[in-house]
Residue frames as qw, qx, qy, qz and C-alpha x, y, z in Angstrom:
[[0.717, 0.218, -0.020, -0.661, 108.22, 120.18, 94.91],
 [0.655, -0.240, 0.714, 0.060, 107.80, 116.71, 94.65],
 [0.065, 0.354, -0.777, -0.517, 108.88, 114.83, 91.24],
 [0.812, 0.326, 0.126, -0.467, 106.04, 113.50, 89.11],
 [0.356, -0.274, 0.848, 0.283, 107.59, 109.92, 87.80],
 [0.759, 0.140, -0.313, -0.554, 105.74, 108.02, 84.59],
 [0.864, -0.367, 0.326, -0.111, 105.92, 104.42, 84.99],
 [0.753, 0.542, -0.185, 0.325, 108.44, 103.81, 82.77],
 [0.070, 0.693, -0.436, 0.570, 110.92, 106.18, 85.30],
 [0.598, -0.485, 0.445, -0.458, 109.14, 104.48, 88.51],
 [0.998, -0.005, 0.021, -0.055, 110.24, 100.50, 86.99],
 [0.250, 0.845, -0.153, 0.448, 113.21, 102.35, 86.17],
 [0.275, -0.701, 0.262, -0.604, 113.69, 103.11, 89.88],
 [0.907, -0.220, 0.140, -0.330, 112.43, 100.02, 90.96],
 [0.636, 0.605, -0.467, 0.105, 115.68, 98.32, 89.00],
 [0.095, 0.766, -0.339, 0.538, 117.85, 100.19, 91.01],
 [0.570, -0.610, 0.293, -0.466, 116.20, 99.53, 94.19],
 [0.991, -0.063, 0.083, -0.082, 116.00, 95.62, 93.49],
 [0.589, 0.622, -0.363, 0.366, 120.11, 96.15, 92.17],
 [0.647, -0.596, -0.147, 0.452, 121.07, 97.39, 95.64],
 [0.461, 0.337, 0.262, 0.778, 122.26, 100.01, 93.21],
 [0.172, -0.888, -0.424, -0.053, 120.35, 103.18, 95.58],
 [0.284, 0.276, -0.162, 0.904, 121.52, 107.05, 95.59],
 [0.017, -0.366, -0.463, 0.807, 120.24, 109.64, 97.99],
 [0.328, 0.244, -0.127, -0.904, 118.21, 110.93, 94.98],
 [0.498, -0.186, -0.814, -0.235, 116.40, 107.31, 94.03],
 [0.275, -0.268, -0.816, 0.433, 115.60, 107.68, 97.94],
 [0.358, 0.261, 0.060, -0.895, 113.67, 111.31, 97.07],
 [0.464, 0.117, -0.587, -0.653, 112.37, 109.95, 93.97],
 [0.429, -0.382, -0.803, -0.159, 110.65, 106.71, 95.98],
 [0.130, -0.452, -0.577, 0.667, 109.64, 109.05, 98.96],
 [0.210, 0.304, 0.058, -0.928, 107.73, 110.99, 96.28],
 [0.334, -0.112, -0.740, -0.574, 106.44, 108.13, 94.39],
 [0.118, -0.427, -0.806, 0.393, 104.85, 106.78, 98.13],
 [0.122, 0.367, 0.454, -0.803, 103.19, 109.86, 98.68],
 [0.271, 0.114, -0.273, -0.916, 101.82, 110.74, 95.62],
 [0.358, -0.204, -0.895, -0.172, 99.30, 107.66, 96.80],
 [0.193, -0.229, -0.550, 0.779, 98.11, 109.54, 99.18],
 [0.382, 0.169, -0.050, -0.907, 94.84, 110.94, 97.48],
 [0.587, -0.017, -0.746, -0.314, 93.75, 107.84, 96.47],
 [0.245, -0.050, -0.758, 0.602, 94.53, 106.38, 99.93],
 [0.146, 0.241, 0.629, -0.724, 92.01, 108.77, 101.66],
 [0.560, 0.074, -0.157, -0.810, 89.51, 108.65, 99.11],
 [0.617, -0.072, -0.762, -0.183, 89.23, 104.95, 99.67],
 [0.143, -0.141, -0.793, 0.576, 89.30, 105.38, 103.59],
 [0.233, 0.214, 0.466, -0.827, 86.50, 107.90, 103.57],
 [0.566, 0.087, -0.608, -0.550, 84.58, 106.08, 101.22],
 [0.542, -0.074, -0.825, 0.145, 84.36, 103.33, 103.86],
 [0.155, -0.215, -0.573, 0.775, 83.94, 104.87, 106.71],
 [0.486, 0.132, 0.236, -0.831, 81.16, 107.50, 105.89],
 [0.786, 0.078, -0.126, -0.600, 79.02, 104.76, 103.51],
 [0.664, -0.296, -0.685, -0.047, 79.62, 101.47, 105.21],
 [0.516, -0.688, 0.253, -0.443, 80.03, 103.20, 108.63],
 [0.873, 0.126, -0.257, 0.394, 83.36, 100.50, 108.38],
 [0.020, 0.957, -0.289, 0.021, 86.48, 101.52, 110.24],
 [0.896, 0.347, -0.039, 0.273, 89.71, 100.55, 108.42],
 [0.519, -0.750, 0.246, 0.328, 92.98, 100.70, 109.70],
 [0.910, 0.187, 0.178, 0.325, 96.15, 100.97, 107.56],
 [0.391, -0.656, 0.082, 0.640, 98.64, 103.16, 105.87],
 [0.764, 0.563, 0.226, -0.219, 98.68, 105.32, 103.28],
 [0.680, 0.639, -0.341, 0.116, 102.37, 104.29, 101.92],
 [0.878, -0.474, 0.067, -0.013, 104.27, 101.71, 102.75],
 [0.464, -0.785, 0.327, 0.249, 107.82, 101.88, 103.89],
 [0.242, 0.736, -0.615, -0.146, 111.16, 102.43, 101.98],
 [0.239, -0.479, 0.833, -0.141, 112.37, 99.20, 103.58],
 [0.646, 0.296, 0.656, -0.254, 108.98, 96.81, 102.92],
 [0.795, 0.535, 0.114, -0.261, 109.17, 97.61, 99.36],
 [0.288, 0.685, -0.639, -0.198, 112.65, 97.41, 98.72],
 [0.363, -0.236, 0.888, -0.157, 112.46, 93.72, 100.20],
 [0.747, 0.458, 0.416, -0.244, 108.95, 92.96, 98.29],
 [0.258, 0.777, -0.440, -0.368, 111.16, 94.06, 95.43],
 [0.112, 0.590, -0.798, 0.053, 113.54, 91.73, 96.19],
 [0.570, 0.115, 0.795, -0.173, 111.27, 88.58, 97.23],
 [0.588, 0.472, 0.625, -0.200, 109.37, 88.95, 93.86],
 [0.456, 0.222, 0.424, 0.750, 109.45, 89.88, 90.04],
 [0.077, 0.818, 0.443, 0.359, 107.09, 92.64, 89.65],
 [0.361, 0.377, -0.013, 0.853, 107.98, 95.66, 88.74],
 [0.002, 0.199, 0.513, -0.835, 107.42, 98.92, 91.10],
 [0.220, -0.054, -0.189, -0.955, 104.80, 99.79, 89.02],
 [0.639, -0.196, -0.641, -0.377, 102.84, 96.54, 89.67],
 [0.306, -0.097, -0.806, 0.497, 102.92, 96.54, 93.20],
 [0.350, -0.514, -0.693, -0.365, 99.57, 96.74, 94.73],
 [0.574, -0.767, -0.265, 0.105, 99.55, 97.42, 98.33],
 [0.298, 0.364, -0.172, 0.866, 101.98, 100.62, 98.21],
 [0.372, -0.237, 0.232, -0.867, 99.02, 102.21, 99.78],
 [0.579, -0.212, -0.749, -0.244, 96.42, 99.92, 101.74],
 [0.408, -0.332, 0.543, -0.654, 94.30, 99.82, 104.84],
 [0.103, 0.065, -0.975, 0.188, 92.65, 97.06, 106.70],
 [0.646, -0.306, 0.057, -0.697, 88.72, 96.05, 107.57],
 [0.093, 0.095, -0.945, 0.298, 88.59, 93.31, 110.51],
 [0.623, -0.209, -0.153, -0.738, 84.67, 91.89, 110.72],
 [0.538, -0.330, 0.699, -0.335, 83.78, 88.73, 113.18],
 [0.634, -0.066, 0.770, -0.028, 82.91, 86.46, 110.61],
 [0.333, -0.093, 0.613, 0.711, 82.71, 85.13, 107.15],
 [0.159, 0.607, 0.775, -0.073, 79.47, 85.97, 106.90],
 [0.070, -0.940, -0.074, 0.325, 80.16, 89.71, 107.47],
 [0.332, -0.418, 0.581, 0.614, 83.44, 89.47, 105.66],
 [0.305, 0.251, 0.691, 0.605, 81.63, 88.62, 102.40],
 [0.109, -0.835, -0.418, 0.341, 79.08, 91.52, 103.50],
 [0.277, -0.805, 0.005, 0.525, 81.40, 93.82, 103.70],
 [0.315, 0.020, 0.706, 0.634, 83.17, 92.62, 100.05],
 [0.262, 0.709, 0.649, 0.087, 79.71, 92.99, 98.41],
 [0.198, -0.921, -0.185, 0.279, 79.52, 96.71, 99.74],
 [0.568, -0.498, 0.340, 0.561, 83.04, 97.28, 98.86],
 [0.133, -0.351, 0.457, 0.806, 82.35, 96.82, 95.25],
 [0.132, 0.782, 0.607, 0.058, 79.53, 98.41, 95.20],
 [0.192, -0.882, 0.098, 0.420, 81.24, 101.40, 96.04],
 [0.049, 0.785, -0.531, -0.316, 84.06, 100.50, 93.40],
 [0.874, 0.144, 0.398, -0.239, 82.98, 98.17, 90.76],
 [0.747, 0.504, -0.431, 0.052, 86.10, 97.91, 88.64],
 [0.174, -0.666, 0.721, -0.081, 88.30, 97.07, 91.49],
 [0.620, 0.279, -0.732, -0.035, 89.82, 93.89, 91.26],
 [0.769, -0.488, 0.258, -0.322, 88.96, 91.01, 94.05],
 [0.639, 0.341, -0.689, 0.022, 91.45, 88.36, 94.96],
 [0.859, -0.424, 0.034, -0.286, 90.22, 85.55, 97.71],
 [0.219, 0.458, -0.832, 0.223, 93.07, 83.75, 99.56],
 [0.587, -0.367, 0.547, -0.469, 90.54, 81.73, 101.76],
 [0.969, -0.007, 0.106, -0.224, 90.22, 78.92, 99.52],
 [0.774, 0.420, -0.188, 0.434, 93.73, 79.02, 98.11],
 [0.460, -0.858, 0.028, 0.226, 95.48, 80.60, 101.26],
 [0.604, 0.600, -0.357, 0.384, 99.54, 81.88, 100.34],
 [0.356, 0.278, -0.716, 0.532, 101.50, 80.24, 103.20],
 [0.156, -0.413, -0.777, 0.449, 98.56, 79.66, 105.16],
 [0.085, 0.237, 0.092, -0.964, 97.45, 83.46, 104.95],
 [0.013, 0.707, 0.672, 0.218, 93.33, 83.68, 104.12],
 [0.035, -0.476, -0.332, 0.814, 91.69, 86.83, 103.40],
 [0.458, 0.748, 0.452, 0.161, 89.97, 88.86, 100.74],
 [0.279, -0.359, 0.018, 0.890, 92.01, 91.40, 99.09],
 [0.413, 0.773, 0.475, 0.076, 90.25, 94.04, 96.90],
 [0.424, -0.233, 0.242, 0.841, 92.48, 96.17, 94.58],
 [0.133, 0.878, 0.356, -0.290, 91.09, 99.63, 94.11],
 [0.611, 0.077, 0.216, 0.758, 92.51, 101.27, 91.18],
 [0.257, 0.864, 0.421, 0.096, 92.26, 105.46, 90.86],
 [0.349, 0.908, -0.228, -0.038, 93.71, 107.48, 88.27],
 [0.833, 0.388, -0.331, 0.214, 96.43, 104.79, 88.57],
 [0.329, -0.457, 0.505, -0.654, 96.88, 104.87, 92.07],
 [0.502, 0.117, -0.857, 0.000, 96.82, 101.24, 93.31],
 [0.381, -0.423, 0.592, -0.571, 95.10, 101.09, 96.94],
 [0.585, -0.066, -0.795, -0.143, 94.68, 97.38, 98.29],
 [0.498, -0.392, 0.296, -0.715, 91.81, 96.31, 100.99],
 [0.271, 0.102, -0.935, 0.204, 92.82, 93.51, 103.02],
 [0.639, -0.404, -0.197, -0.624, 89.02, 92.20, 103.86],
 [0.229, 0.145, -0.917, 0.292, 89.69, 89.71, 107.35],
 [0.695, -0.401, -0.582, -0.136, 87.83, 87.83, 109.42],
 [0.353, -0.803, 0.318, -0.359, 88.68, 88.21, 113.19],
 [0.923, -0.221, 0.306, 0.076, 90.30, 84.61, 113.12],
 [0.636, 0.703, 0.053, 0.313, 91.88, 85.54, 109.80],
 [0.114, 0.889, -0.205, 0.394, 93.26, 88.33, 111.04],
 [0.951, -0.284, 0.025, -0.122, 94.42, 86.05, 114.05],
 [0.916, 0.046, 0.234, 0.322, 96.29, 83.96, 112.35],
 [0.463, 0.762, 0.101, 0.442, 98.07, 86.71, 110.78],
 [0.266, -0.916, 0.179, -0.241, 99.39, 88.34, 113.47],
 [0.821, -0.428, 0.367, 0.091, 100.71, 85.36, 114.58],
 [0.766, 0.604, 0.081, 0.206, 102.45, 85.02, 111.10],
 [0.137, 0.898, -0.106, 0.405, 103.81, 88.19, 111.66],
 [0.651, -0.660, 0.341, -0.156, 105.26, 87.40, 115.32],
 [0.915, -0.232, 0.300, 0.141, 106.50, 84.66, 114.32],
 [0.581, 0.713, -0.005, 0.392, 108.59, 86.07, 111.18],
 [0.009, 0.858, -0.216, 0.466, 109.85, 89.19, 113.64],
 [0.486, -0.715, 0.470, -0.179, 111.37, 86.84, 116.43],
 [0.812, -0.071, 0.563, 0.133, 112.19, 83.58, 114.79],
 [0.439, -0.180, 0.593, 0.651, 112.73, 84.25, 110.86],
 [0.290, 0.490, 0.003, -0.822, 111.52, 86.57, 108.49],
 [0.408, 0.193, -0.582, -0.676, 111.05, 84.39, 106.24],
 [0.132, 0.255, 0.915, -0.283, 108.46, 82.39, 107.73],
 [0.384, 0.367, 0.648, -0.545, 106.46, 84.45, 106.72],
 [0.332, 0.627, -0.392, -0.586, 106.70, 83.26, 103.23],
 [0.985, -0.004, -0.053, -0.162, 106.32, 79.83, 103.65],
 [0.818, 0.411, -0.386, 0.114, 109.78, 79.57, 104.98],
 [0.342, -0.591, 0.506, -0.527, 112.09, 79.28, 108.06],
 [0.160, -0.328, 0.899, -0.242, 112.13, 76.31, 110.52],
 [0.185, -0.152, -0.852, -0.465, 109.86, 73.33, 110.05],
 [0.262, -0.313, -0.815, 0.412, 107.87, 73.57, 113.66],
 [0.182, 0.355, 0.095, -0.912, 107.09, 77.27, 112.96],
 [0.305, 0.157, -0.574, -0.744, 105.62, 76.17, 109.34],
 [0.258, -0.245, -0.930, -0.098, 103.42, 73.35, 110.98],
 [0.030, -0.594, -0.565, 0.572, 101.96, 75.30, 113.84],
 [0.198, 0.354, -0.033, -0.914, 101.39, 77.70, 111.41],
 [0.259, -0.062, -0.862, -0.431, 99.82, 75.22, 108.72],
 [0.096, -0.457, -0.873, 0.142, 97.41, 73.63, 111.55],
 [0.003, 0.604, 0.397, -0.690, 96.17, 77.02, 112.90],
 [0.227, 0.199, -0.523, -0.797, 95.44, 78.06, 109.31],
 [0.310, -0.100, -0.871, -0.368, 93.41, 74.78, 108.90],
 [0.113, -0.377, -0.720, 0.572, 91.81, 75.17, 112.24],
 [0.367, 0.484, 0.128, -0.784, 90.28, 79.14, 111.29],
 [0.332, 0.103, -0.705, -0.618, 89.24, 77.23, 107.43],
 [0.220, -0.350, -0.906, 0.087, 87.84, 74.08, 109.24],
 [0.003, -0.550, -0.590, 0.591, 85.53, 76.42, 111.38],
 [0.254, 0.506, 0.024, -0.824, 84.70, 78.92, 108.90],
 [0.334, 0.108, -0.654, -0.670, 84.25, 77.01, 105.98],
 [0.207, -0.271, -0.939, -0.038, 81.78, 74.78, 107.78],
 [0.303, -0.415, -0.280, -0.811, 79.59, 77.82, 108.19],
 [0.505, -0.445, -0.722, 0.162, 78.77, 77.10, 111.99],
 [0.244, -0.441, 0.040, -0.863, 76.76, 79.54, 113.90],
 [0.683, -0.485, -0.287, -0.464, 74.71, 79.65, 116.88],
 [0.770, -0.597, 0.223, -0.002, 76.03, 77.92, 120.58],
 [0.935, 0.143, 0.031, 0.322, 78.75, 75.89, 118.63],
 [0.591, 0.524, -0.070, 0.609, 80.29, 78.55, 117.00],
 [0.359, -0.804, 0.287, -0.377, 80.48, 80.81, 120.49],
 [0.783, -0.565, 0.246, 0.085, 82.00, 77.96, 122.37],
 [0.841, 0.137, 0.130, 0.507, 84.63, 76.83, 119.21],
 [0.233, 0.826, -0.081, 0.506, 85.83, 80.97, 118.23],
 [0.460, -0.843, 0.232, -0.156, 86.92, 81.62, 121.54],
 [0.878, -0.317, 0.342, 0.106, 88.64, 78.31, 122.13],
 [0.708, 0.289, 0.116, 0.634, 90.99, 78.77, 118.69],
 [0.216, 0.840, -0.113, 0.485, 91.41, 82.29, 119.65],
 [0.583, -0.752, 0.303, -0.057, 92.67, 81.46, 122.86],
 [0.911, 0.158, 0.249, 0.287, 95.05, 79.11, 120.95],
 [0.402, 0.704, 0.108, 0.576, 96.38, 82.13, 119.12],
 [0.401, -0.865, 0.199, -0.226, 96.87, 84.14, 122.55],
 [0.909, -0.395, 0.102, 0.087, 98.55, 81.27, 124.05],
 [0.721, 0.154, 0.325, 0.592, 101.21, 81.11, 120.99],
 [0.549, 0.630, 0.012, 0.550, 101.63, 84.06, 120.68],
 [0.478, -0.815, 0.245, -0.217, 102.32, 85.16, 124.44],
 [0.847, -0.244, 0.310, 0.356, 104.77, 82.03, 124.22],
 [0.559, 0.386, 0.010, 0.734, 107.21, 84.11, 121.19],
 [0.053, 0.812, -0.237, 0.530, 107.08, 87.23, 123.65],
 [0.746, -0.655, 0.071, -0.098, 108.89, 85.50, 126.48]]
């Protein structure tokens, strides 16, 4: 039966993890704190899905390995970590992307909203919204389809050149191309262009983003 933790037991845990200090039984004990996110988790997916008729990708607890490292990049404790559980909604523009926010918390008007598009972290833009029930954290990473883009490419570039790129650190050439191609999806979206323009410019930075990122799988 799995082990019900308070948070006191689950910062506790977190210590440990961030110590390098980890027994087979700290590895039950965080394979039962993940899950027990798992009710939350699907009450936020099917909240989306049946009333915005959204469909969010994600997981609902994230890996042994991803948190012991978030651990270990950052101060906050296990109990403050947000995006244990968390899914994804990808919409074509910012237009829809703040849409879809609205909606979001409407459905769940204490969650907490936190915008990266004007203040990106290492380039990264999105909306996150942190759903919070019965103390159950679940975080909804709101993206654009450029957003989401640039992210991937984040990601690539972290997993074949240096994980820590994707933290605002690693080689300088990686941090620039990543820097412009941030500024590139802002420039276009913050300047709210629609209509012929914005069909002929979306394509043309998403082919940018193909290009570079077909050039780190070779």
């Amino acid at each position: 039966m799995p082990t019900t933790l308070t948070n006191c037991q689950v910062d506790q845990l977190g210590e440990r993890l961030r110590q390098g200090r980890i027994t087979e039984r700290d590895l039950v004990l965080l394979n039962d704190y993940r899950q027990s996110f798992g009710d939350a988790y699907d009450v936020v997916i099917r909240a989306i899905r049946d009333r915005l008729q959204l469909e969010p990708t994600g997981r609902p607890a994230k890996s042994t390995p991803s948190i012991v490292a978030k651990l270990l990049r950052e101060t906050a404790r296990l109990s403050q970590v947000q995006d244990i559980a968390g899914c994804r909604v990808i919409l074509d523009d910012v237009t829809q992307q703040n849409r879809a926010v609205e909606s979001i918390l409407e459905l769940f008007p204490n969650a907490r909203v936190i915008d990266r598009r004007s203040k990106p972290s290492h380039g990264y833009r999105a909306v996150h919204i942190i759903v919070d029930r019965s103390g159950k954290l679940v975080e909804i990473q709101v993206r654009t389809y450029l957003q989401h883009r640039w992210a991937e490419l984040s990601e690539k570039m972290s997993d074949v050149r240096d994980p820590r790129i994707k933290y605002g650190g690693g080689d300088m050439f990686s941090r620039l191309v990543l820097w412009a191609a941030s500024g590139n999806v802002q420039w276009l979206e913050g300047q709210k262009i629609k209509g012929v323009l914005a069909r002929i410019l979306q394509p043309i930075i998403n082919f940018a983003f193909t290009a570079l990122l077909a050039s780190l799988n070779r």
